[in-house]
Every structure is written in C-alpha cells, then in structure tokens.
C-alpha positions as CSV (number, residue, x, y, z in Angstrom):
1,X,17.9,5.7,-2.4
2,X,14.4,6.7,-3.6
3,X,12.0,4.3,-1.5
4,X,8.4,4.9,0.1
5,X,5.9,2.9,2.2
6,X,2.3,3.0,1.0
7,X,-0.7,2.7,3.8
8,X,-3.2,1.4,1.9
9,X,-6.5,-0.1,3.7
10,X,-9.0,-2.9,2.5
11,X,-11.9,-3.4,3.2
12,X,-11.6,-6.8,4.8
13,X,-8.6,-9.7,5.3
14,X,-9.2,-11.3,1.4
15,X,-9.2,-8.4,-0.6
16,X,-5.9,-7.3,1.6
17,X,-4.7,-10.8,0.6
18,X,-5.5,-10.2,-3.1
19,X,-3.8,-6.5,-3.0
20,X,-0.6,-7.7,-1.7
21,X,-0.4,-10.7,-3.5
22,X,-0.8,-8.8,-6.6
23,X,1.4,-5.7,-5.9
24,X,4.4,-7.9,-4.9
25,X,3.8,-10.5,-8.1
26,X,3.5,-7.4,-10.5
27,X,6.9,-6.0,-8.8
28,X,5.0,-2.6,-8.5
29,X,5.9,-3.4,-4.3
30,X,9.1,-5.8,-3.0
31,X,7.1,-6.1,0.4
32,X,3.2,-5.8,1.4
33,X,2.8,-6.1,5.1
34,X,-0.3,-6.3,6.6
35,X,-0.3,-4.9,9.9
36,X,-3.7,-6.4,10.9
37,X,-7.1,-5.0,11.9
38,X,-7.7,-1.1,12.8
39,X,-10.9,0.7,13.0
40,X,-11.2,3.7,11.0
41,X,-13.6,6.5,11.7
42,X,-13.6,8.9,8.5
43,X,-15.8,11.7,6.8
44,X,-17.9,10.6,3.5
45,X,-20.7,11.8,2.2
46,X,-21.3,14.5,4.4
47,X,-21.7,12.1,7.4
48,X,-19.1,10.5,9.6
49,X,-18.4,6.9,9.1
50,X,-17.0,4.0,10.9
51,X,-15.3,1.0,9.7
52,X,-13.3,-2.1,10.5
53,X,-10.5,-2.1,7.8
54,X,-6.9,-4.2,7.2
55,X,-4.3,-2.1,7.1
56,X,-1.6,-2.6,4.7
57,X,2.0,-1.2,4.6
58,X,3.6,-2.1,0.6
59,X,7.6,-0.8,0.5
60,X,8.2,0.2,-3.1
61,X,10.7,2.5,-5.0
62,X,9.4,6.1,-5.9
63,X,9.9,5.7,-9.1
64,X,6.7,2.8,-9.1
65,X,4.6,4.8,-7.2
66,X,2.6,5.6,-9.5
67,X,1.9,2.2,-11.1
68,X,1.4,1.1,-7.7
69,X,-1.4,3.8,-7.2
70,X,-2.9,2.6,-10.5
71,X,-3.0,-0.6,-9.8
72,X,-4.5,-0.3,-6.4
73,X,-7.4,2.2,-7.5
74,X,-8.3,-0.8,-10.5
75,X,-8.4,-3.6,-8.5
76,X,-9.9,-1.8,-4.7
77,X,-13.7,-2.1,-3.8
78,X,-13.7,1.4,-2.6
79,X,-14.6,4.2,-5.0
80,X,-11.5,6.3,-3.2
81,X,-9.3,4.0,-1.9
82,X,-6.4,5.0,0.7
83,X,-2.7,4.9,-1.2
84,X,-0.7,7.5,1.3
85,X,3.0,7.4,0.6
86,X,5.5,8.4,3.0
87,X,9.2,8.8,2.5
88,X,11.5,6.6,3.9
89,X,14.9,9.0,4.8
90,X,16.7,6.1,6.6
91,X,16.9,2.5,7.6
92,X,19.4,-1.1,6.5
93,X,21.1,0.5,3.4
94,X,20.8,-3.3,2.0
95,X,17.1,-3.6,2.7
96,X,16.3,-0.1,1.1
97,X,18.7,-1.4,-2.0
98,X,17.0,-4.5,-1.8
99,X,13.3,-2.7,-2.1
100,X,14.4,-1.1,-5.2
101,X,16.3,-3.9,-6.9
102,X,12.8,-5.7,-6.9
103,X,10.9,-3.2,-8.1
104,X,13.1,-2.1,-11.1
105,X,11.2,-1.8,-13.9
C-alpha cells in the first residue's frame, strides 16, 4: 500500500469547501477531511505573521500526489500554499485499499 495524507490549509471555511469538493470529484483524493479552525503563526516576508486558517487533511494514493499538488497550487488563493504529505505506514488494510481503489487513475 502506497497512501499519504495531505495537510493542506485554506484561507477560510469556502475555499476549504471548494478544495475538497474538487480533490475528491477529480479522484486526485478518496477523502478531504476538514479538521476545523487552527491559528497559524508563520514567517513571510521577512516578518512574522498570524492567521486564522481551515485545516484540511485529503487521503490519496502516492502515486496522485503530485496531481493533487498541482491541482491545489491552481485553484488556492495563496501564492505558496501548504500541501505537506506524510506517509501512512499503517491502519484498516481495507480503508488504505479503499483510498487507493478511488484514486486509481
């Protein structure tokens, strides 16, 4: 099994709506949760930066990483938007099979 979850943050609770939405209809993620609210403090610019962000958590097969990532950058408000995938090395053998049978290409 080859799957990863994606952090990815929005800016606000309709463009995280409009991220999922269009990961999971373009099978680039079988699952977009959004884990709510979190307040991010961050470096741009030279200066240090706060923000109130959604956080989102998309489950996707390695192999669509990369679309995923592509997709995400064309369709975020921010110039560098956060895509951060992490392995997943264990879990519900169906559910992991079940993450890649939706996002076979």
């Amino acid at each position: 099994m080859s799957v990863v979850a994606v952090f990815i943050t929005a800016a606000n609770a309709r463009e995280a709506r409009r991220l999922a939405a269009a990961l999971v209809a373009e099978k680039l993620a079988a699952c977009v949760s959004d884990a709510g609210a979190v307040r991010s403090i961050y470096r741009w610019k030279g200066r240090v930066a706060r923000a109130r962000e959604r956080l989102l958590i998309a489950k996707t097969s390695r192999a669509r990483l990369r679309a995923l990532t592509a997709r995400v950058k064309a369709l975020h408000a921010y110039d560098v938007p956060e895509i951060a995938a992490l392995p997943i090395v264990g879990g519900n053998p169906d559910y992991l099979a079940w993450v890649e049978r939706e996002t076979d290409q």
